[in-house]
Each structure stands twice: as structure tokens, then as C-alpha cells.
LUMLO-923252 format. One record per atom (N, C-alpha, C): x, y, z; residue in one letter. Coordinates in steps of 0.1 Angstrom, whole numbers, plus 5000, padded with zeros to 4 digits. Layout:
// residues N
XYZa ...
// end
This chain:
// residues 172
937257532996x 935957583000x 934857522990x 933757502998x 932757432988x 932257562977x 931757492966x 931657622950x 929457632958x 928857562962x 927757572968x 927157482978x 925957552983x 925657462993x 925157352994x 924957262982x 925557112982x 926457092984x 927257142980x 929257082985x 929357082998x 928557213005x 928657253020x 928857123032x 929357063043x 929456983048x 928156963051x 927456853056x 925956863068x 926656873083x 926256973086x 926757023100x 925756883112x 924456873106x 923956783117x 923156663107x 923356543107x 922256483096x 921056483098x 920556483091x 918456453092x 918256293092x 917256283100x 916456193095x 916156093081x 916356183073x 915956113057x 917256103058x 918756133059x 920056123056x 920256003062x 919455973079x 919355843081x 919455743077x 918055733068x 917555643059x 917955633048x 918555723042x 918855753030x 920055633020x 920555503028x 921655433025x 921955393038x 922655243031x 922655123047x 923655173053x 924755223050x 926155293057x 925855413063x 925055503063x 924655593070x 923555553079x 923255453081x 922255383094x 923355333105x 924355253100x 925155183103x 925855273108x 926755373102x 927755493110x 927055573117x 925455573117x 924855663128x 924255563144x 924955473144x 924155383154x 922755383155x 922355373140x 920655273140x 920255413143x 920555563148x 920255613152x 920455753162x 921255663172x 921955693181x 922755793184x 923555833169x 924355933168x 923356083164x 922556073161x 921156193163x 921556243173x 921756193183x 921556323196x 922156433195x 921456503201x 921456653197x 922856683208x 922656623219x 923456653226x 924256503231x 925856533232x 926756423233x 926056313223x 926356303213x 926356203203x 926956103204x 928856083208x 929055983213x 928655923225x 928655933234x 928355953241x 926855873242x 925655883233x 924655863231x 925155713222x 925855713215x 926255613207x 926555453215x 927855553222x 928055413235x 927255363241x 925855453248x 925455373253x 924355263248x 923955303239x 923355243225x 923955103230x 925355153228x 926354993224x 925954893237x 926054943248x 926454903261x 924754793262x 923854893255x 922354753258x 922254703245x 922454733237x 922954633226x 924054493230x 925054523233x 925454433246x 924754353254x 923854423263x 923154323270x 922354283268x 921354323258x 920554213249x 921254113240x 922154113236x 922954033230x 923753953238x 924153933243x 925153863257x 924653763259x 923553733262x 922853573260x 922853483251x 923053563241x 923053483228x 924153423221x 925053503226x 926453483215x 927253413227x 928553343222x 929353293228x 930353413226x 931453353240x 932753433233x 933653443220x 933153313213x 933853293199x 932853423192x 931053383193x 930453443186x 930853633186x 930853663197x 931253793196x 932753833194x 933653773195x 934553803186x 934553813174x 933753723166x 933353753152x 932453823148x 931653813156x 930453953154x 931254123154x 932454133162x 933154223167x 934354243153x 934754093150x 935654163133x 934754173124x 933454133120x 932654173108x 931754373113x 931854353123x 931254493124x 932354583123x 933654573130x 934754633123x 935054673108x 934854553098x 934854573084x 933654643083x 932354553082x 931354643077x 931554823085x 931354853096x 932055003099x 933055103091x 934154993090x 935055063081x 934555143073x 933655053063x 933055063049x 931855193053x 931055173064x 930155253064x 930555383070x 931655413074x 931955513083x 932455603071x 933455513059x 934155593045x 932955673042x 932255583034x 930755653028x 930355743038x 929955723047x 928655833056x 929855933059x 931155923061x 931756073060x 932156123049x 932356103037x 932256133023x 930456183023x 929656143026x 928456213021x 928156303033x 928356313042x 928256433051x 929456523047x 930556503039x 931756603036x 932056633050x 932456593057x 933156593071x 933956423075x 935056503073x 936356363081x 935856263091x 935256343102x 935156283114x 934156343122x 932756293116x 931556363123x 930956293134x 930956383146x 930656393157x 929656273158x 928756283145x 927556173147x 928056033142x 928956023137x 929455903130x 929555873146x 928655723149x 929555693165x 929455513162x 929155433152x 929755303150x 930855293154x 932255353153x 933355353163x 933155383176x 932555383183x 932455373200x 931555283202x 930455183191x 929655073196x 930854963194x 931454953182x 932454833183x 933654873193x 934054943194x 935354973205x 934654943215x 933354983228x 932854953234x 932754823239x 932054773227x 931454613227x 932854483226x 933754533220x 935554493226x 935754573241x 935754643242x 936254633260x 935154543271x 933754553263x 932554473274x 932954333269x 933354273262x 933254143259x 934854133260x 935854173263x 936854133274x 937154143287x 936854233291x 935854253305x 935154163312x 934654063307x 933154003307x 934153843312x 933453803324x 931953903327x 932353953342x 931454043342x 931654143352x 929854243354x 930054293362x 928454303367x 928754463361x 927454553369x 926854653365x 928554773364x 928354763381x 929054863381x 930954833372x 931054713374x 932654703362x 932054723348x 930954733346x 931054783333x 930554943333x 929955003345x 929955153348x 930655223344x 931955193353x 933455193357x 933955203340x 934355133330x 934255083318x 933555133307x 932255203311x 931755323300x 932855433308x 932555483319x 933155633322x 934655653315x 935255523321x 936955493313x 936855523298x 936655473289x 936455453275x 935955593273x 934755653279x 934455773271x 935155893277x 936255893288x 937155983294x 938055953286x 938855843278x 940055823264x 939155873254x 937955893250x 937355893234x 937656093235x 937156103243x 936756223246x 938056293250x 938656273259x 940256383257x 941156363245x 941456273241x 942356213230x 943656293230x 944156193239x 945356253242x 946156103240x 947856093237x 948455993239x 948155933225x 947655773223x 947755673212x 946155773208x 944955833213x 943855903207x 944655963202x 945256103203x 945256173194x 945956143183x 947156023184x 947756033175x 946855963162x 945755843169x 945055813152x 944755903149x 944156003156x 942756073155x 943156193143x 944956213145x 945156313136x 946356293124x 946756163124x 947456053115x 946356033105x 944856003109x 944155933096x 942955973095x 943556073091x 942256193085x 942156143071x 940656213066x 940356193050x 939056123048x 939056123037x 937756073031x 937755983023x 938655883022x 938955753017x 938655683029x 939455553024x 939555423033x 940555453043x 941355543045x 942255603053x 941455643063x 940655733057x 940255843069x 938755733080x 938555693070x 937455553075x 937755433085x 939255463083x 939855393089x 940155433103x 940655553106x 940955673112x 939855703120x 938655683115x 937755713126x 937355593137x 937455493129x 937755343137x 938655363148x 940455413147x 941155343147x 941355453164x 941155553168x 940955633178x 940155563187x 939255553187x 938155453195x 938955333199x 939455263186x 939755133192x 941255163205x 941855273200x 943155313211x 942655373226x 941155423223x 940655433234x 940055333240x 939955203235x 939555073243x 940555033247x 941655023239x 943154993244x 943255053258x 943355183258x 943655223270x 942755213286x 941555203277x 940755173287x 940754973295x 941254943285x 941554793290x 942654773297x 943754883293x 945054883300x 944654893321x 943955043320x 943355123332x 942854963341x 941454913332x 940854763343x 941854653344x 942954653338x 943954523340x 944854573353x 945054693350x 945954753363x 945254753376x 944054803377x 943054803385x 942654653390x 942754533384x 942154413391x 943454343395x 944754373394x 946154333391x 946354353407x 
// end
């Protein structure tokens, strides 16, 4: 139990918590993860036009690598910003649903509106029940180290898995 309410978790972050350090910008999607309501959810889709303003630019090499450095850098930002929120796995933390996202849209790809419609609803129907390979990160890598930072990544990415699994069977 926290000794006061500094120790106390942040149940929702502010604004200045925002700003306050580059890993808490980063683990909040620039933003994104604010929303008051469905925060993942709000995060994804963040990802999904971040995607398509980016899509012209990058090759497929590029976004694969753009896709393992945002993975590390994530890692790193997801440790900190849930260490300073004192919560494992906060609802606003949603950099794990822009990079898990942005790996199912850039394997996917290319594909028009509705296959990637199709492709948010999938992904955030696995993020969101976590059942199967979700629950098992989701409750294997808890913490507030590099474990649990890891762990918040590592759910998302089993929900892109699955969701990649669902459009391979689907186009098969």
C-alpha cells in the first residue's frame, strides 16, 4: 500500500505528466492515450493514420525498421511511464497497440480501406478480450522493470499474431 499520496498510482495522467519526459509522450501516443474514453482504442487509431501518412514514404525495408526501433524505444518508454504512473499496465500506456498495429498494417499491405477496417476491428477484438497467447503475456509479465515493460509490449504483439493468423485464413 502506498505510505502517501505521492506513492498513490495516477489513476488518469494529466497533461503536464504528458509533457513531463520523452517516454511518457511516447507511451501515451503523442497523446492519444488521453482519451477519456477507450484509450486503446483511441491509441490504434492514432496508429492506423500515422500509417497512412507514413506509407508513402517508407519502403517495406523502411518500416520494418522503423517497426524494430519503435519496439526498443517502446520497451524503454513503456518501463518508465509505468513506473512513474505506479501502475503495471495502464490503460493509457497505448505505444503497444501503435507498433502491434503498424506490424499487422505493414504485413497486410497493401490492401485498401476496408482490409484494413477488417484489421483494426480483428486486433482490437484480440487486444481487448485477451484470451489464449493475450492473456498469457498479459499475466506472465507483469512489473515495473524491463519485464513488465516488456509485458505490456508483448500482449499486443500476440494480439497481432492472432490477428494476422484470422487474415491469412481468411484470404487462404
Amino acid at each position: 500500500m502506498p505510505d502517501t499520496a505521492a506513492d498513490a498510482p495516477m489513476v488518469r495522467p494529466t497533461w503536464a505528466f504528458l509533457f513531463a519526459h520523452p517516454a511518457h509522450f511516447i507511451a501515451l501516443g503523442a497523446g492519444s492515450g488521453m482519451s477519456r474514453f477507450a484509450p486503446g482504442t483511441a491509441g490504434t487509431l492514432w496508429a492506423w493514420v500515422a500509417f497512412l501518412v507514413l506509407q508513402p514514404l517508407l519502403s517495406p525495408l523502411g518500416w520494418g525498421l522503423l517497426i524494430a526501433a519503435a519496439t526498443l524505444v517502446g520497451w524503454w518508454a513503456c518501463t518508465v511511464t509505468a513506473q512513474h504512473l505506479r501502475v503495471a499496465d495502464s490503460g493509457h500506456i497505448v505505444w503497444d497497440e501503435v507498433v502491434a498495429f503498424w506490424l499487422v498494417l505493414w504485413l497486410i499491405s497493401p490492401t485498401g480501406f476496408w482490409g484494413q477496417l477488417a484489421a483494426f476491428g480483428l486486433f482490437r477484438l484480440f487486444d481487448m478480450v485477451k484470451v489464449g497467447p493475450m492473456a498469457w503475456a498479459d499475466q506472465t509479465f507483469k512489473g515495473f522493470g524491463p519485464r513488465g515493460g516488456f509485458g505490456i509490449l508483448l500482449d499486443d504483439f500476440a494480439a497481432a499474431f492472432c490477428t494476422l493468423i484470422v487474415i491469412a485464413l481468411w484470404r487462404a
